[in-house]
Biopython code that builds the backbone (N, CA, C, O; Angstrom):
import numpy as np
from Bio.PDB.StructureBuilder import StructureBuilder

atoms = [
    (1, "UNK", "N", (-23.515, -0.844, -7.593)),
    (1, "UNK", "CA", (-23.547, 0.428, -8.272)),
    (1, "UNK", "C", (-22.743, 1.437, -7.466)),
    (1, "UNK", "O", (-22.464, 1.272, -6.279)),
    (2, "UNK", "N", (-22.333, 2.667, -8.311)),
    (2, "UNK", "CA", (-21.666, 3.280, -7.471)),
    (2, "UNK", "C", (-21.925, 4.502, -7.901)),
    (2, "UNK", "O", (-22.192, 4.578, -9.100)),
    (3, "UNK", "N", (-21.929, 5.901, -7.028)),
    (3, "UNK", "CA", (-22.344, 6.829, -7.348)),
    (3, "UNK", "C", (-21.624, 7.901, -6.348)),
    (3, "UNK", "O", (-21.233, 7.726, -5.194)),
    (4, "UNK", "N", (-21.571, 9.168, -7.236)),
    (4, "UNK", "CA", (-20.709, 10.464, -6.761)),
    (4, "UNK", "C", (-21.687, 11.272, -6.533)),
    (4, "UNK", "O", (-22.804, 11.092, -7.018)),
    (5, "UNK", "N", (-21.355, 12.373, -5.680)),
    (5, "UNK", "CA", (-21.955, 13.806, -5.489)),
    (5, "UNK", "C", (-20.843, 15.135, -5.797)),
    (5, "UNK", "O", (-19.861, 15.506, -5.155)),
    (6, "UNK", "N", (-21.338, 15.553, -6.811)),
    (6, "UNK", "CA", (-20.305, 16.747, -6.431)),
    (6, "UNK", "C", (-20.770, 17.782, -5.736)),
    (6, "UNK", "O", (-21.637, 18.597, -6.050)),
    (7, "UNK", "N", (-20.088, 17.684, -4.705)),
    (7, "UNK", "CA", (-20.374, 18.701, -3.437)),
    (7, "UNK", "C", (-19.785, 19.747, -3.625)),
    (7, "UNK", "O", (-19.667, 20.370, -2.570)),
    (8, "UNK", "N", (-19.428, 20.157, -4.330)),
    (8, "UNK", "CA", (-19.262, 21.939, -4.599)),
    (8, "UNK", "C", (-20.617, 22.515, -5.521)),
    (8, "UNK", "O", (-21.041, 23.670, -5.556)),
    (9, "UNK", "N", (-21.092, 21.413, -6.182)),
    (9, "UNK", "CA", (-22.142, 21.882, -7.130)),
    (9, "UNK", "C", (-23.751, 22.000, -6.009)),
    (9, "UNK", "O", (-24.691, 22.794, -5.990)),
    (10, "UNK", "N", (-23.393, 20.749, -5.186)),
    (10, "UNK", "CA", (-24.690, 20.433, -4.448)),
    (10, "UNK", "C", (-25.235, 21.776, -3.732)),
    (10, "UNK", "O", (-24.370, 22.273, -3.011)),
    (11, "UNK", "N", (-26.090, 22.272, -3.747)),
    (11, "UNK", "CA", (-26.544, 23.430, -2.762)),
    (11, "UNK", "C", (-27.855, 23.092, -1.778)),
    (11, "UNK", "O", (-28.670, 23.959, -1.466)),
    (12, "UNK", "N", (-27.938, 21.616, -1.310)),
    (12, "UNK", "CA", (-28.949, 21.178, 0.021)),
    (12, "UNK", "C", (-30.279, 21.328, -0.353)),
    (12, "UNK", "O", (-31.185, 21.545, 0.451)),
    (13, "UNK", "N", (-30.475, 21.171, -2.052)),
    (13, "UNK", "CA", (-32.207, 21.260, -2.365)),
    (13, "UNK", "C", (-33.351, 19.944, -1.657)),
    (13, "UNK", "O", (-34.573, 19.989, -1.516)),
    (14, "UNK", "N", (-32.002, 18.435, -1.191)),
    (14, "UNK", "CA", (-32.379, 17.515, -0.560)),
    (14, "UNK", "C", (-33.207, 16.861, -1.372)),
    (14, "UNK", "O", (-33.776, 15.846, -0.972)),
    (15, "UNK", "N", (-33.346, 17.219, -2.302)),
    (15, "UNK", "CA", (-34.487, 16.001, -3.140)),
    (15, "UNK", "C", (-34.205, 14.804, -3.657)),
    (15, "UNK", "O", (-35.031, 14.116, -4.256)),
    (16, "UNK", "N", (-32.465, 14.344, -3.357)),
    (16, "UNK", "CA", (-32.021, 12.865, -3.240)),
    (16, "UNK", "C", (-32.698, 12.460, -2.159)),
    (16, "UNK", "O", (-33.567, 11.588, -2.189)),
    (17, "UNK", "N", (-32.246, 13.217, -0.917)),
    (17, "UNK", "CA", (-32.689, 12.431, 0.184)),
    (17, "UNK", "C", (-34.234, 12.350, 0.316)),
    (17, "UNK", "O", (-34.570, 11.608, 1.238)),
    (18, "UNK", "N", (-35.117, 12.838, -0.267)),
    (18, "UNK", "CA", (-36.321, 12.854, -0.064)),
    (18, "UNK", "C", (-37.023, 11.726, -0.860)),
    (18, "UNK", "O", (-38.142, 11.247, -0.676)),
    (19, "UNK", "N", (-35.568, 11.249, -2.309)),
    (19, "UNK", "CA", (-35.964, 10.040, -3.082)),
    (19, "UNK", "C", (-35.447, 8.904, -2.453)),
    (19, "UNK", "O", (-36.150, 7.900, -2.340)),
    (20, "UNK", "N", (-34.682, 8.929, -2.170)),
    (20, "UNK", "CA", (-33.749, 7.419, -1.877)),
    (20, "UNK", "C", (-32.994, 7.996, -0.551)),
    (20, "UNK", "O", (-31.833, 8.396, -0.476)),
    (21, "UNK", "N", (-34.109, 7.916, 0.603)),
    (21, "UNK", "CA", (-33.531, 7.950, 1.688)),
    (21, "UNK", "C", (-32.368, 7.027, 2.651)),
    (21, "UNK", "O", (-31.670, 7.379, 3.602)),
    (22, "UNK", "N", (-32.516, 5.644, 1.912)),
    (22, "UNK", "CA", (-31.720, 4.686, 2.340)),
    (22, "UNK", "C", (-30.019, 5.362, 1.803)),
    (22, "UNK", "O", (-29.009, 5.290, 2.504)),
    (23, "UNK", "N", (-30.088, 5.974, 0.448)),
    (23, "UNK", "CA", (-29.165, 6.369, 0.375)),
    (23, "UNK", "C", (-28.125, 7.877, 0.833)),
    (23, "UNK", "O", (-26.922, 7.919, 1.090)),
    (24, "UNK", "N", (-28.897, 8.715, 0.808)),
    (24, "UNK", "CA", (-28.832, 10.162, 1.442)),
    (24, "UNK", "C", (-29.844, 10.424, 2.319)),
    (24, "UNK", "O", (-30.976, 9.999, 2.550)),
    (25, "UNK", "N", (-28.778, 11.605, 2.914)),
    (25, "UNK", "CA", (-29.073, 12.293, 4.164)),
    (25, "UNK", "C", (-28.250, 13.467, 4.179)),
    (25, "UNK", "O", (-27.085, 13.831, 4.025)),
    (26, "UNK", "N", (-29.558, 13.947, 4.472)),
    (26, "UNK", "CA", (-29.053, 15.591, 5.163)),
    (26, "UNK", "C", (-28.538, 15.733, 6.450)),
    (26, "UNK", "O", (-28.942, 15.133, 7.446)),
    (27, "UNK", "N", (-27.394, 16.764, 6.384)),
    (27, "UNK", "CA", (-26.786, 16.702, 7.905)),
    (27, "UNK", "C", (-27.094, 18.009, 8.354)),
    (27, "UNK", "O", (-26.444, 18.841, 7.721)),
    (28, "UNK", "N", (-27.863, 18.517, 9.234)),
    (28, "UNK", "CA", (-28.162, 20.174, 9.102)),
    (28, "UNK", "C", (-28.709, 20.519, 7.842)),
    (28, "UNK", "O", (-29.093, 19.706, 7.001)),
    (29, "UNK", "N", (-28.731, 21.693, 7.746)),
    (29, "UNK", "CA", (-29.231, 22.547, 6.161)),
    (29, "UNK", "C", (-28.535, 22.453, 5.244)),
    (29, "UNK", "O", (-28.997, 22.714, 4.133)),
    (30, "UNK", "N", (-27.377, 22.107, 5.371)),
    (30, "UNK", "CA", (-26.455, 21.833, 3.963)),
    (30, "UNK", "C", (-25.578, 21.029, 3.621)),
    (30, "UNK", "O", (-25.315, 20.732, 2.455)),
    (31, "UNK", "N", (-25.026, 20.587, 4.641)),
    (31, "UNK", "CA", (-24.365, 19.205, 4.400)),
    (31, "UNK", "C", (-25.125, 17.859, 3.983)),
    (31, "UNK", "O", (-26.093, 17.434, 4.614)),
    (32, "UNK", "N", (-24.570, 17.217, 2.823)),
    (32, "UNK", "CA", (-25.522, 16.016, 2.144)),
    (32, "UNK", "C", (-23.998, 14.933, 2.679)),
    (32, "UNK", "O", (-22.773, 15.001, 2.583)),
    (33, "UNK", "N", (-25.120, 13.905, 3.306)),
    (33, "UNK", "CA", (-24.513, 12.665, 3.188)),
    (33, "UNK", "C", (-24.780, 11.446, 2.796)),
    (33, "UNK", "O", (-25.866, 10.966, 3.121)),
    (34, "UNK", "N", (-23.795, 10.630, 1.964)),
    (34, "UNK", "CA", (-24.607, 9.845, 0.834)),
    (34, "UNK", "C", (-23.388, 8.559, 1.133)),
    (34, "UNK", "O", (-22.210, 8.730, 1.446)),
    (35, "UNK", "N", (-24.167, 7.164, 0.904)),
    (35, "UNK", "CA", (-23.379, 6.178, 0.623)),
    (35, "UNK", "C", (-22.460, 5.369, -0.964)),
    (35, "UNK", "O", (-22.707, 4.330, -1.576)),
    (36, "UNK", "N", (-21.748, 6.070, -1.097)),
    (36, "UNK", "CA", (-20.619, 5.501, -2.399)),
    (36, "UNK", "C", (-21.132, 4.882, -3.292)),
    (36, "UNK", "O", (-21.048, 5.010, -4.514)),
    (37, "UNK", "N", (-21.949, 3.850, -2.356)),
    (37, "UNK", "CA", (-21.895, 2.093, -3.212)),
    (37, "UNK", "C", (-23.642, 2.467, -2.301)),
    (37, "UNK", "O", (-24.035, 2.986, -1.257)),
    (38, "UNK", "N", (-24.298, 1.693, -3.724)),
    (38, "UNK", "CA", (-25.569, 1.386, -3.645)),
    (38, "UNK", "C", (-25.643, 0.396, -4.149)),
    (38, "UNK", "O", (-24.860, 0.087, -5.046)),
    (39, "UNK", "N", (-26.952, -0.690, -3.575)),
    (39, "UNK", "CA", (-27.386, -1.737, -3.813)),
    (39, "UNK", "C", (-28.114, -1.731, -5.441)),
    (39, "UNK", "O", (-28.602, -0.652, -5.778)),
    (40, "UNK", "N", (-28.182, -2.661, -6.245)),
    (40, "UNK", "CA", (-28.663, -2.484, -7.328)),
    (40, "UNK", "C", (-29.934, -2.636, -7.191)),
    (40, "UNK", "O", (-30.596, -2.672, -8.228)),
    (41, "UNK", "N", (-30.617, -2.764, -5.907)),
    (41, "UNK", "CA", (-31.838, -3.044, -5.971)),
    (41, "UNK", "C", (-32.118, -1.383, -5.755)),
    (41, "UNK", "O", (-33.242, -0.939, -5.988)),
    (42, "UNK", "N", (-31.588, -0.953, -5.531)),
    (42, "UNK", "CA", (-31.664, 0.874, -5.646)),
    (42, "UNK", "C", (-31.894, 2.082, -7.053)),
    (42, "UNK", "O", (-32.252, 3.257, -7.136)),
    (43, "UNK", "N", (-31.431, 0.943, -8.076)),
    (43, "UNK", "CA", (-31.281, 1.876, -9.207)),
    (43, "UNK", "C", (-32.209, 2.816, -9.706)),
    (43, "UNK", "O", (-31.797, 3.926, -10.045)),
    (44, "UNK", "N", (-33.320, 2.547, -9.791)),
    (44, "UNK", "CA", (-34.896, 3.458, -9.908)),
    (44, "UNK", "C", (-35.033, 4.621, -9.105)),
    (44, "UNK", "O", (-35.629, 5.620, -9.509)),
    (45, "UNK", "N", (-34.528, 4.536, -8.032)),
    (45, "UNK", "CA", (-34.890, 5.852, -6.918)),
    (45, "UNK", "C", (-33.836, 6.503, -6.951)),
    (45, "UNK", "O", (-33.931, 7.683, -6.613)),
    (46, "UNK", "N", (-32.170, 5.862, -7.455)),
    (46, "UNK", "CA", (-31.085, 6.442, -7.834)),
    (46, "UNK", "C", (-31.392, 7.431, -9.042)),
    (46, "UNK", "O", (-31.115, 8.630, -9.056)),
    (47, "UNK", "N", (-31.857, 6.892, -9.796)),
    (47, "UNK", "CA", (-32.065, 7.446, -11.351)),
    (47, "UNK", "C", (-33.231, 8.942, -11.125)),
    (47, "UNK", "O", (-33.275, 9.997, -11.757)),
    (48, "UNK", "N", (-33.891, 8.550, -10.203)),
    (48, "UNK", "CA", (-34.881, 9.289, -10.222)),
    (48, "UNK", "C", (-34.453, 10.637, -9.225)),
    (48, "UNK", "O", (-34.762, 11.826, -9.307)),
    (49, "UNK", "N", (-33.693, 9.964, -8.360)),
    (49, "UNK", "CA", (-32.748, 11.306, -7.419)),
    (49, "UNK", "C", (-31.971, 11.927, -7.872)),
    (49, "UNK", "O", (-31.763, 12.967, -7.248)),
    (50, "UNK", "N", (-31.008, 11.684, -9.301)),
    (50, "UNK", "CA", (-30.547, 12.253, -10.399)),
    (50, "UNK", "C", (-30.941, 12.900, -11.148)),
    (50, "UNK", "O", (-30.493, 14.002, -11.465)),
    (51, "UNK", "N", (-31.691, 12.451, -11.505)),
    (51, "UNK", "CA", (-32.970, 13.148, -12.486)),
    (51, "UNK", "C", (-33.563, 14.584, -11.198)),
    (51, "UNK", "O", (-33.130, 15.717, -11.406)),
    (52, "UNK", "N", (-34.068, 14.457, -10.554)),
    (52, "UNK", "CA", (-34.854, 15.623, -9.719)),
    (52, "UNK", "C", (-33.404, 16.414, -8.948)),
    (52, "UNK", "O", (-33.677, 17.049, -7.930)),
    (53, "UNK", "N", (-32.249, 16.406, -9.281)),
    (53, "UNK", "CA", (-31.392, 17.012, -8.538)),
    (53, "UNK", "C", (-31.219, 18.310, -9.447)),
    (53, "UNK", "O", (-30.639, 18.068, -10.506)),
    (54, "UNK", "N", (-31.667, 19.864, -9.224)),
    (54, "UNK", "CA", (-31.757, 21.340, -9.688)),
    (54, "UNK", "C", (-30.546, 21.154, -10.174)),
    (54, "UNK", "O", (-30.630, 21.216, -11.401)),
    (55, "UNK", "N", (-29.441, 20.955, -9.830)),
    (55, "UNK", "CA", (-28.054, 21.392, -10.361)),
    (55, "UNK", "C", (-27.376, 20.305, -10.976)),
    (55, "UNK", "O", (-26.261, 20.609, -11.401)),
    (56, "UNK", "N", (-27.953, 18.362, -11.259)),
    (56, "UNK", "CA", (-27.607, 17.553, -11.660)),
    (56, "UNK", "C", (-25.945, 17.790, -10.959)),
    (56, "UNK", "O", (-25.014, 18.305, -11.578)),
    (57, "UNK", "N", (-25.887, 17.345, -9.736)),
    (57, "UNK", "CA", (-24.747, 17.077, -8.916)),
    (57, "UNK", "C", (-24.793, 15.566, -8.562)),
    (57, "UNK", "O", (-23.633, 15.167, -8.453)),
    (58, "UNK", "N", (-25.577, 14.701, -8.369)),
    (58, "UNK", "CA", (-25.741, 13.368, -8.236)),
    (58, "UNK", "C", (-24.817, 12.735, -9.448)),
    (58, "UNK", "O", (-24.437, 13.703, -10.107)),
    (59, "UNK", "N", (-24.439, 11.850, -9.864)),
    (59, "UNK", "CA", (-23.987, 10.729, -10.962)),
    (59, "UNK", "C", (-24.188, 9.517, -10.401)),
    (59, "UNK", "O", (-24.126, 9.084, -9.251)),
    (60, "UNK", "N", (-24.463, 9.024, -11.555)),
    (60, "UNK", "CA", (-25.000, 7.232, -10.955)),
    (60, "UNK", "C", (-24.456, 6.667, -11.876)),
    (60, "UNK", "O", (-24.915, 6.707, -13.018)),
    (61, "UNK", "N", (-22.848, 5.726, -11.401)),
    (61, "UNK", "CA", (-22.143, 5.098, -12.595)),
    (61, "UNK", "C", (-22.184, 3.324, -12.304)),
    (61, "UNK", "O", (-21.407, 2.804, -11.503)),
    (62, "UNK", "N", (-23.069, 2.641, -12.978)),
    (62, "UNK", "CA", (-23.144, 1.589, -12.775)),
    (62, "UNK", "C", (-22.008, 0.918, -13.200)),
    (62, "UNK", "O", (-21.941, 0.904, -14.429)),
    (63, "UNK", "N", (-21.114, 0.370, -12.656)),
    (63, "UNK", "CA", (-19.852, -0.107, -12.953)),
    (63, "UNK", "C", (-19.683, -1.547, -12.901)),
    (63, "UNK", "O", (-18.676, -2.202, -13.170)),
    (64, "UNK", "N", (-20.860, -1.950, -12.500)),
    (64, "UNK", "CA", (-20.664, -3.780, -12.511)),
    (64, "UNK", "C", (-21.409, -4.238, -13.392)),
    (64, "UNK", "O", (-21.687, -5.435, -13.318)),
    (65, "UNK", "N", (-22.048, -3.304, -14.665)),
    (65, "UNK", "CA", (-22.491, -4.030, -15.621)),
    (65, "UNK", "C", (-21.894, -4.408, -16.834)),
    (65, "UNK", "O", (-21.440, -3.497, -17.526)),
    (66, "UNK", "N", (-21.779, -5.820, -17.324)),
    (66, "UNK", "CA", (-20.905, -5.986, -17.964)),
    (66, "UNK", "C", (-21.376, -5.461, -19.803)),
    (66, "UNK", "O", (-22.477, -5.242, -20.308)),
    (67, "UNK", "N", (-20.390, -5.430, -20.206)),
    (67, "UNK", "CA", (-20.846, -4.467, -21.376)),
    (67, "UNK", "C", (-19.979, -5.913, -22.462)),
    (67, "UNK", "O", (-18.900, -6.490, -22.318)),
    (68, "UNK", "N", (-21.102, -6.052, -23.518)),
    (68, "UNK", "CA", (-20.586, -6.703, -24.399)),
    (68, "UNK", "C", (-20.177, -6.482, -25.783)),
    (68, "UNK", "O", (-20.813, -5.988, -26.714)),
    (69, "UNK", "N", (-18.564, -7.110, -25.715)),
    (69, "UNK", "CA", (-17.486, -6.591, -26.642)),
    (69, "UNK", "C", (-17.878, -7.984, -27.280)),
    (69, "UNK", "O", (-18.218, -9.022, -26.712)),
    (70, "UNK", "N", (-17.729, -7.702, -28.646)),
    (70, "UNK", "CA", (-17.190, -9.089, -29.195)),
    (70, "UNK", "C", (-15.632, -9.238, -29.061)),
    (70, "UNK", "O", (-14.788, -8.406, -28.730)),
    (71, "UNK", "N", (-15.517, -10.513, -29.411)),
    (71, "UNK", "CA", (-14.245, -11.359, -28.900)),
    (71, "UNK", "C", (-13.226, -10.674, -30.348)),
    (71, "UNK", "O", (-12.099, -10.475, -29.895)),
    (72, "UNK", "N", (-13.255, -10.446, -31.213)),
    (72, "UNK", "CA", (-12.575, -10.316, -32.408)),
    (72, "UNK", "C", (-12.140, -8.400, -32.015)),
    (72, "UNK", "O", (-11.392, -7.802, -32.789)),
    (73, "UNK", "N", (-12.718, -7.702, -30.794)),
    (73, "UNK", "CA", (-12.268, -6.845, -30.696)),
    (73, "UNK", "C", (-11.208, -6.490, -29.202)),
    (73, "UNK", "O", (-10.750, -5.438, -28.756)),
    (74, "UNK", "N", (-11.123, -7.878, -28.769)),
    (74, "UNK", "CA", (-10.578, -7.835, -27.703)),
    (74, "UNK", "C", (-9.291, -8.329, -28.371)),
    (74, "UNK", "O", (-9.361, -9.094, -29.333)),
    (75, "UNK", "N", (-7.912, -7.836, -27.798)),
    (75, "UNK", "CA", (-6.559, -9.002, -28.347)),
    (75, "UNK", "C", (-6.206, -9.785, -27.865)),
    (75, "UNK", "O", (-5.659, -9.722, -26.764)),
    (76, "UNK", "N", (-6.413, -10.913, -28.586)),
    (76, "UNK", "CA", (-5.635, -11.981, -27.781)),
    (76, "UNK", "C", (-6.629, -12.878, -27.328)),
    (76, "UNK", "O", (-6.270, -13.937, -26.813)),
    (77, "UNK", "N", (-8.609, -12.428, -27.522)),
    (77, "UNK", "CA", (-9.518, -12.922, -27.166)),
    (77, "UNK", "C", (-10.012, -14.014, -28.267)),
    (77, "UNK", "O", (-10.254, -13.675, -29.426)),
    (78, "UNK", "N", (-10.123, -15.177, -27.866)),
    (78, "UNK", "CA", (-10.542, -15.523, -29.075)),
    (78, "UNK", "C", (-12.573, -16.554, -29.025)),
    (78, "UNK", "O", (-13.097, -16.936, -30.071)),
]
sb = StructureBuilder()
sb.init_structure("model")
sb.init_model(0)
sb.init_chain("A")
sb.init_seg("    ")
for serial, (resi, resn, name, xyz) in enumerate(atoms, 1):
    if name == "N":
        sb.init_residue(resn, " ", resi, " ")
    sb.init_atom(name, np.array(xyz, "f"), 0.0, 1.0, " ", f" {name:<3s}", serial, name[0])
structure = sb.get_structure()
């Protein structure tokens, strides 16, 4: 999984890091530091650190799930 912060929006309310500490951390009072790439065994405390973030600055874009197309809409797929 992979996930952004927008750090211009973030203002250090810390309630990622207080959900999913494996993933964030506070550096001082306002600097947030967070790892890119999360384990999928993370997604619940991700979702939920998204969810409780005041300014919804967190995003959680699961990008390795595969999404199913049928074949008649792919070209060339048969």
């Amino acid at each position: 999984m992979r996930l952004a912060v927008d750090l211009n929006r973030c203002q250090g309310y810390a309630q990622c890091a207080f959900l999913a500490p494996d993933v964030f951390a506070m550096h001082g009072d306002e600097a947030l530091l967070y790892a890119p790439e999360a384990d999928e065994s993370q997604r619940a405390r991700l979702a939920q650190a998204a969810a409780a973030c005041p300014v919804q600055a967190v995003l959680v874009d699961a990008v390795d799930v595969p999404v199913d197309v049928p074949d008649e809409a792919v070209p060339g797929a048969r």
